[in-house]
C-alpha positions in Angstrom: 0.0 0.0 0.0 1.5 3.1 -1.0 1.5 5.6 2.1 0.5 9.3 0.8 -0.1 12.7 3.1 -3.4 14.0 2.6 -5.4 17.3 3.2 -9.0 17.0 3.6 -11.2 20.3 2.5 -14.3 20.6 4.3 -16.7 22.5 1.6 -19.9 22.1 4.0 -23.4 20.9 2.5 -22.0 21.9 -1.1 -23.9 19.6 -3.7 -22.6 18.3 -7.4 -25.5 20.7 -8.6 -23.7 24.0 -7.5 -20.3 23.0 -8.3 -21.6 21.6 -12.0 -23.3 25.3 -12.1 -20.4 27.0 -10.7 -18.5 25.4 -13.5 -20.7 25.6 -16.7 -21.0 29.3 -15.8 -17.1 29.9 -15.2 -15.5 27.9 -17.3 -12.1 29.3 -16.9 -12.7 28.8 -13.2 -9.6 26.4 -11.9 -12.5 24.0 -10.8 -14.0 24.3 -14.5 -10.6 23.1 -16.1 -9.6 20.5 -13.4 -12.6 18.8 -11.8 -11.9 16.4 -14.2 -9.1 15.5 -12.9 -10.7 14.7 -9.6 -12.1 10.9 -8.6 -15.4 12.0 -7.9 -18.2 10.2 -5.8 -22.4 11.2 -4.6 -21.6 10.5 -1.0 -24.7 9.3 1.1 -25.2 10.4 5.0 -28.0 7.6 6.6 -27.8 10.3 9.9 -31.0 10.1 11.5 -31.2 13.9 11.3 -29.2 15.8 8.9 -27.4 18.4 10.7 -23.6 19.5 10.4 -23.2 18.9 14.1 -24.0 15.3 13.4 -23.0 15.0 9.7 -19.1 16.0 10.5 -18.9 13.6 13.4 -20.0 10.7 10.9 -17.6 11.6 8.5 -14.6 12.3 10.9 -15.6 9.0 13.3 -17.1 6.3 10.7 -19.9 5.8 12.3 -23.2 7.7 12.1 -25.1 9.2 14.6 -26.8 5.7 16.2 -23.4 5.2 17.7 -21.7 8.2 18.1 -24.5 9.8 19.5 -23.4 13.6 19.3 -26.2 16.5 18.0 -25.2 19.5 19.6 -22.0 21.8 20.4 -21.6 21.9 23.9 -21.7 18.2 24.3 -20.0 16.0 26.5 -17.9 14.3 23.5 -15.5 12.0 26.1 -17.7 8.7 25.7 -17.8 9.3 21.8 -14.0 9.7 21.9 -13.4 7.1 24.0 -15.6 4.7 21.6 -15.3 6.1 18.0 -12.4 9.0 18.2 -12.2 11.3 15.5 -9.6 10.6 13.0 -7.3 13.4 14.1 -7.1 11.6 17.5 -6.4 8.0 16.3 -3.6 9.7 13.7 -2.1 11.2 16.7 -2.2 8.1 18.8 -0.3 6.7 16.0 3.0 9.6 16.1 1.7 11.1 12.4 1.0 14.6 14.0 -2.2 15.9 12.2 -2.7 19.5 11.8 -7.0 20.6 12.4 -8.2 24.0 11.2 -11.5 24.7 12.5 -13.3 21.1 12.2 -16.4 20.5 13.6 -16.6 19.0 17.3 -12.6 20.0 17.4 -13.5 21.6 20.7 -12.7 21.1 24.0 -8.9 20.8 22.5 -7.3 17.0 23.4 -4.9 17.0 26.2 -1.9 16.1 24.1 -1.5 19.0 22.0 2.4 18.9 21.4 1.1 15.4 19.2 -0.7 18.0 16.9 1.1 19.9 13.8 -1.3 22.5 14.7 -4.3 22.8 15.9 -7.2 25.8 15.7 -10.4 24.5 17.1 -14.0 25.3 15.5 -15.4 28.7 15.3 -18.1 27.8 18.2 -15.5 27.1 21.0 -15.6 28.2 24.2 -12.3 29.6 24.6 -9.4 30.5 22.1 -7.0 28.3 23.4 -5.2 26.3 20.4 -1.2 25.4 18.9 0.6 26.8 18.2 0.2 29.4 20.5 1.2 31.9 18.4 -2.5 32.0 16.5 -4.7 32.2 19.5 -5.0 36.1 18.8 -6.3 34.8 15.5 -8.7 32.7 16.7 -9.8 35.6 19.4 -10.3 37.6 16.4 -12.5 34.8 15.0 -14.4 33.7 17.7 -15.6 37.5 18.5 -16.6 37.9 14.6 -18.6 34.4 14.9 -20.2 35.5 18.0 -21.4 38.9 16.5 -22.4 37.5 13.2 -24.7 34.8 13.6 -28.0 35.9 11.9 -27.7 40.0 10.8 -23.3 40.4 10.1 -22.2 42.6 12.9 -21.4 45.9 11.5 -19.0 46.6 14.2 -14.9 45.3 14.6 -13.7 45.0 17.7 -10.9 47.3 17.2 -8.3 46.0 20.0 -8.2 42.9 18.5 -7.1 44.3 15.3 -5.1 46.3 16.0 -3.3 43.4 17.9 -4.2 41.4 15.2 -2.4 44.0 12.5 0.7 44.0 14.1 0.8 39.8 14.1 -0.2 39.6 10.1 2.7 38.9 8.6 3.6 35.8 10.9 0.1 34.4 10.6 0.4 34.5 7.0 -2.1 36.5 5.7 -1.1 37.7 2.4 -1.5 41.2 1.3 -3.6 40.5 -1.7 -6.2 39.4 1.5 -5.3 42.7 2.8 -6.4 44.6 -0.4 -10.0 42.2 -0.9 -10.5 43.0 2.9 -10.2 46.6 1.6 -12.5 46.5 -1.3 -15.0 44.7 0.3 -15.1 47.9 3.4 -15.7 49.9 0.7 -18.5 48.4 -0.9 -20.5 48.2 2.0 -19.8 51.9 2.0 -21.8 52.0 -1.7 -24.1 48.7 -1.6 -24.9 48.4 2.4 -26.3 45.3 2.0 -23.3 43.7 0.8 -22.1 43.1 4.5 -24.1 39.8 4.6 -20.5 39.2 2.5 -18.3 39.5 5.6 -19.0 35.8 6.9 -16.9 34.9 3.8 -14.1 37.3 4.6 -13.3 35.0 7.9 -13.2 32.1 5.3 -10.6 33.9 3.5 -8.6 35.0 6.4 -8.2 31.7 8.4 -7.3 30.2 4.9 -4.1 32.2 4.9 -3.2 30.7 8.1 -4.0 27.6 7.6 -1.6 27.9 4.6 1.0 29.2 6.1 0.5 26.2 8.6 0.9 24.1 5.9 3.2 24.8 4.3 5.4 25.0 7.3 4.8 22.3 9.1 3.9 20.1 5.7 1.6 17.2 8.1 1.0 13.9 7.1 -2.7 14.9 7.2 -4.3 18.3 7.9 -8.4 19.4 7.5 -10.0 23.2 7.0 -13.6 23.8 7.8 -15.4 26.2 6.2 -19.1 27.1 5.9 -19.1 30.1 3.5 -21.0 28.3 0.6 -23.3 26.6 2.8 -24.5 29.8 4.8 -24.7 31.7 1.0 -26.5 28.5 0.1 -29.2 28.5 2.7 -29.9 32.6 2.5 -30.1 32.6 -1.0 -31.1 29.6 -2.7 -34.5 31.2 -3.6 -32.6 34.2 -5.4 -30.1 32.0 -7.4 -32.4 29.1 -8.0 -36.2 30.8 -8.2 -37.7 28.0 -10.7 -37.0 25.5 -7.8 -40.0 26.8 -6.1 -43.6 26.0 -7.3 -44.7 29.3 -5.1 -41.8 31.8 -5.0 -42.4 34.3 -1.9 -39.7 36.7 -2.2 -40.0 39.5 -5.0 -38.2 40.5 -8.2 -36.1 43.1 -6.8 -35.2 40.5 -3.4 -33.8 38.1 -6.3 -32.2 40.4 -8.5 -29.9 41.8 -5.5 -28.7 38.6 -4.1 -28.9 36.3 -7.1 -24.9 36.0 -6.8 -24.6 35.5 -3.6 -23.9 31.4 -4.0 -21.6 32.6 -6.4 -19.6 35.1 -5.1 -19.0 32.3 -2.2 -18.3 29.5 -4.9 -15.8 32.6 -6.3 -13.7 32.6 -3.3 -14.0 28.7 -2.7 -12.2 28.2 -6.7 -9.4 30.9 -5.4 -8.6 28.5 -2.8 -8.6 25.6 -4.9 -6.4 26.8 -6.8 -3.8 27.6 -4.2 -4.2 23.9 -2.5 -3.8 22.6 -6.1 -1.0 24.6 -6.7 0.8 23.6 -3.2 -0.3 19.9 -4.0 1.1 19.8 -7.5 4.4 21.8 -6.1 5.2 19.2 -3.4 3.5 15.9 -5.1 3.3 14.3 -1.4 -0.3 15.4 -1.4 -3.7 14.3 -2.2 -6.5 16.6 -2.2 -9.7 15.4 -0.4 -12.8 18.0 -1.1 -15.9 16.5 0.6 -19.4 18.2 1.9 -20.7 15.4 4.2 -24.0 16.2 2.8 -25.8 18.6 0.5 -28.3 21.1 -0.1 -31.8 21.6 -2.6 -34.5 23.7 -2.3 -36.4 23.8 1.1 -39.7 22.3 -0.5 -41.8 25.8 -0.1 -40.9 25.6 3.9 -39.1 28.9 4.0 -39.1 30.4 0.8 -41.0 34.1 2.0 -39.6 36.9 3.5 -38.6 36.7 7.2 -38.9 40.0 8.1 -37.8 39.0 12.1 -36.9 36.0 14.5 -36.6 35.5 17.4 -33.6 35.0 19.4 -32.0 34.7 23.4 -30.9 38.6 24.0 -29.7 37.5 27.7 -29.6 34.0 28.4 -29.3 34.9 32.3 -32.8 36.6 32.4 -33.8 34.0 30.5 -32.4 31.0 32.7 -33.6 33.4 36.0 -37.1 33.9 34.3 -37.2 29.8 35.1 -36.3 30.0 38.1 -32.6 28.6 37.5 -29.9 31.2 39.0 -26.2 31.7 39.0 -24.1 28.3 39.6 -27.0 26.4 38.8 -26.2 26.4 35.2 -23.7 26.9 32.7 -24.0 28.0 29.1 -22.5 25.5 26.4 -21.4 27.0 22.6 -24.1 26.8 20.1 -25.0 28.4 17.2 -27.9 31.3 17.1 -31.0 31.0 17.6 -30.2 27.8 19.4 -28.4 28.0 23.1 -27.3 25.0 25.3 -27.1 25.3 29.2 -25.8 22.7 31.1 -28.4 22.3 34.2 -26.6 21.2 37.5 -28.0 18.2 39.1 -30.0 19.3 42.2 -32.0 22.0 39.7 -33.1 19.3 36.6 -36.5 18.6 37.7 -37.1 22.3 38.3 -35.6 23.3 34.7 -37.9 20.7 32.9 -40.8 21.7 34.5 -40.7 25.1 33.7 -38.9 24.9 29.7 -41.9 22.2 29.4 -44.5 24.5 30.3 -43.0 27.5 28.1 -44.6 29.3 24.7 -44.3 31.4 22.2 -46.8 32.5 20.3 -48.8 29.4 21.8 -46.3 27.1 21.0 -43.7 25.2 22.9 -39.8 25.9 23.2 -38.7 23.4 21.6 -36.3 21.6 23.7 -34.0 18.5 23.4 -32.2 17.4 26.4 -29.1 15.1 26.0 -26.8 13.7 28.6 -28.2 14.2 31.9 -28.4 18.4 32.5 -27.9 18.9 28.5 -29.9 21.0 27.3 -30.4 22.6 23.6 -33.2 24.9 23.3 -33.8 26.4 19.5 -36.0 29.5 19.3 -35.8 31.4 16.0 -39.9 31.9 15.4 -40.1 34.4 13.0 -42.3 37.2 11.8 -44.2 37.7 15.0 -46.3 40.6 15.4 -46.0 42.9 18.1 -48.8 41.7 20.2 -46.7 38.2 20.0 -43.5 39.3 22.0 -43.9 37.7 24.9 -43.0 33.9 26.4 -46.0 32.7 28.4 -44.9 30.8 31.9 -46.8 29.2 34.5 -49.9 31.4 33.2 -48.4 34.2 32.8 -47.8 36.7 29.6 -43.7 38.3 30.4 -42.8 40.5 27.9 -39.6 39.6 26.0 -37.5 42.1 27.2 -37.8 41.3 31.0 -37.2 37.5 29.9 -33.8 38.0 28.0 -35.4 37.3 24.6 -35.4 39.7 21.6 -37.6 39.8 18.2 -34.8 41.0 16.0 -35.5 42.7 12.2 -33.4 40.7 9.7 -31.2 42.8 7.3 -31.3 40.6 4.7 -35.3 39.3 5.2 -33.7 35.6 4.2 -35.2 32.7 5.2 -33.5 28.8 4.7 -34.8 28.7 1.4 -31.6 26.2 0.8 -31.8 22.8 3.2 -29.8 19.7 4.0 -30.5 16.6 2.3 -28.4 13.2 2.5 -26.5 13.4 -1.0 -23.0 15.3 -0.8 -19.8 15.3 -3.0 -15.7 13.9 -2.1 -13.7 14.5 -4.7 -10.0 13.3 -4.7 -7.2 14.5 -6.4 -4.2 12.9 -6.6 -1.0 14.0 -8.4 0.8 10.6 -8.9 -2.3 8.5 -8.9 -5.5 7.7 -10.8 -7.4 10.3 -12.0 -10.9 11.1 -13.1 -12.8 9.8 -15.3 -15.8 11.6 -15.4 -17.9 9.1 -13.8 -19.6 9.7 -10.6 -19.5 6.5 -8.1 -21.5 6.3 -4.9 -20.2 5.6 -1.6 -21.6 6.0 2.0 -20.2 9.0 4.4 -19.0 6.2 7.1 -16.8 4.7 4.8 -14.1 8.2 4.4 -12.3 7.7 7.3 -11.3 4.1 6.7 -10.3 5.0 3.2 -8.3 7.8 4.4 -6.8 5.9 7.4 -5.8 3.0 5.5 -4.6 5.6 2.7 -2.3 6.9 5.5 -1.1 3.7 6.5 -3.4 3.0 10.0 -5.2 0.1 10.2 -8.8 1.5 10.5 -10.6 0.2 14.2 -13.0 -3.0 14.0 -16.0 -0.7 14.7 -15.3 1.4 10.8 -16.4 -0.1 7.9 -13.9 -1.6 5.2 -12.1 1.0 3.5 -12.7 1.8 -0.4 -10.2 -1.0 -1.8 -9.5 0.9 -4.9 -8.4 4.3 -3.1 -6.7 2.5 -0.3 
């Protein structure tokens, strides 16, 4: 078996359809003129719910979510780990030193950090701790633009951090071609406002020059990047770039005509980056190139696909928690992504916390509430376009207006909805320099069997519990 060193490109939720688009409609794009070159496969999640929070773990464990059993951030991952590790952890085990850039679930960091190349958790974690520590004031930086951009983009920098951050650029790597986009983008905004929604896909671009400079200096035998750029284009804007996917189209002429580029402005910036990892691959010829998407995206059958003018969304999540009777040191707040938040309820206050979350309403109906391990919760709010006369959670009888319960009906900028959704069928494509190459057919093969096709690829002999690996890739 011949051992290779292999990067692993995590293009979330992005389906065949957009890159064949992307393609036919740029076809001096480098992804036009080399996606043939890639082995190309229709992967197939069988998750029980399709969700990146459990899709990512599937693909990164090789087993779906029956075993692994994770479906929120903020989870207590050590029994997954212990049974079904992520394959970072069982290539560090093994003395390979992998190098992680923002996976999914890479959070709370392992405990053996010098095994890593590098290591820069997700964009939900809880702290910014990560190696080497040189780029935690990156991930500062990136955590507090996460935090402040989950539904509307924040419109505000938090200048200390970059003006820290300024003075580290040219040891993180980022190049000043980034600079100058950076700069062209502020001043677009300054013309076309509503071109900040854009700025999610400038922290893309960023943390891709760092992860580059990573690479290319530490050069690991296997190294992933996250990013969800395309996929949060996707599910905004699905409705303006695809309108004839809807048999009743709720958003107007004018809604579609501004955003109608969105998906590709994102696809854009994804082809620049291909064409950098291709370049590095080519240069060094240790390399393959892994792109996969763990699942897709279509059209959200009608769901979403009308204005949403507001939603609502946890302002202060201790007036909130107090509002239900759970105080101070009786509860802790997990990461999650807006409108969703995840506390973790101590003991001696559980039966308390379910009674009153069970009894909770919004506009008559019920928080909707999953609890996990034992004092997990994950609560997902996010009604949208409530009228006036609906702001207000109903408790034990009562009508408490949102503002004294921590909760907020927020105006949406951009009046998107989720007119793009998950569904089970994703893309991996895999390039290889020395090694087969495409040819143009499109095989199937499940999202559990990746990681023992990658393992084995590296030269690990993938656990009992994984499937068996793709024999003619491994």
């Amino acid at each position: 078996m011949r051992q290779r060193k292999i990067i692993l490109f995590e293009l979330n939720e992005v389906p065949f359809r957009v890159l064949d688009d992307f393609c036919r409609r740029h076809p001096q794009s480098t992804c036009a003129r080399r996606i043939h070159e890639f082995v190309q496969y229709e992967t197939t999640t069988d998750d029980s719910v399709l969700s990146p929070w459990i899709t990512w773990p599937t693909v990164h464990r090789g087993v779906n979510d029956s075993k692994h059993h994770i479906r929120f951030f903020g989870q207590d991952l050590s029994a997954a780990d212990r049974a079904y590790p992520p394959i970072w952890r069982i290539l560090a085990a093994e003395g390979l030193a992998p190098g992680v850039f923002a996976s999914l679930h890479s959070y709370p960091v392992p405990g053996d950090l010098d095994r890593y190349a590098f290591y820069v958790p997700d964009p939900f974690a809880a702290e910014p701790v990560c190696a080497p520590e040189e780029l935690r004031i990156f991930q500062e930086f990136n955590l507090a633009m996460s935090r402040g951009s989950m539904r509307n983009v924040s419109g505000s920098v938090p200048l200390d951090w970059c003006l820290r951050l300024a003075r580290k650029i040219p040891s993180l790597g980022v190049r000043g071609k980034t600079i100058a986009d950076v700069a062209r983008q502020i001043i677009d905004e300054r013309v076309s406002s509503w071109k900040r929604v854009r700025r999610r896909t400038y922290q893309t671009i960023l943390s891709f020059d760092v992860f580059m400079r990573q690479l290319a200096q530490k050069k690991p035998r296997f190294a992933t990047f996250f990013t969800n750029h395309v996929a949060s284009s996707m599910h905004r804007y699905w409705a303006a770039t695809y309108p004839t996917d809807f048999e009743k189209q709720g958003f107007g002429a004018e809604w579609i005509e501004r955003y109608r580029g969105e998906i590709d402005f994102t696809m854009r910036k994804f082809d620049a980056e291909l064409e950098r990892l291709l370049r590095f691959v080519d240069d060094t010829a240790e390399y393959e190139l892994w792109i996969a998407s763990s699942m897709g995206q279509a059209a959200n059958d009608n769901r979403q696909n009308e204005p949403v003018k507001s939603q609502v969304f946890v302002e202060s999540l201790d007036r909130f928690m107090a509002a239900l009777g759970i105080h101070g040191g009786q509860w802790s707040e997990r990461p999650a992504m807006a409108p969703e938040v995840c506390v973790y309820v101590e003991a001696d206050h559980l039966d308390r916390f379910r009674t009153a979350i069970g009894g909770a309403r919004i506009n008559g109906q019920p928080v909707r509430t999953e609890e996990r391990e034992r004092g997990f919760f994950c609560m997902a709010f996010g009604e949208s376009n409530l009228g006036p006369d609906a702001e207000f959670l109903e408790l034990q009888g009562k009508r408490l207006p949102f503002a004294g319960v921590g909760l907020r009906n927020v105006s949406i900028e951009d009046e998107s909805g989720s007119s793009g959704y998950h569904v089970p069928a994703g893309a991996l494509l895999i390039y290889d320099p020395r090694g087969r190459r495409g040819d143009g057919a499109r095989r199937h093969l499940q999202t559990t069997e990746i990681a023992p096709t990658l393992l084995a690829r590296l030269g690990v002999t993938p656990p009992g519990y994984m499937r068996a690996p793709i024999e003619s890739l491994s």
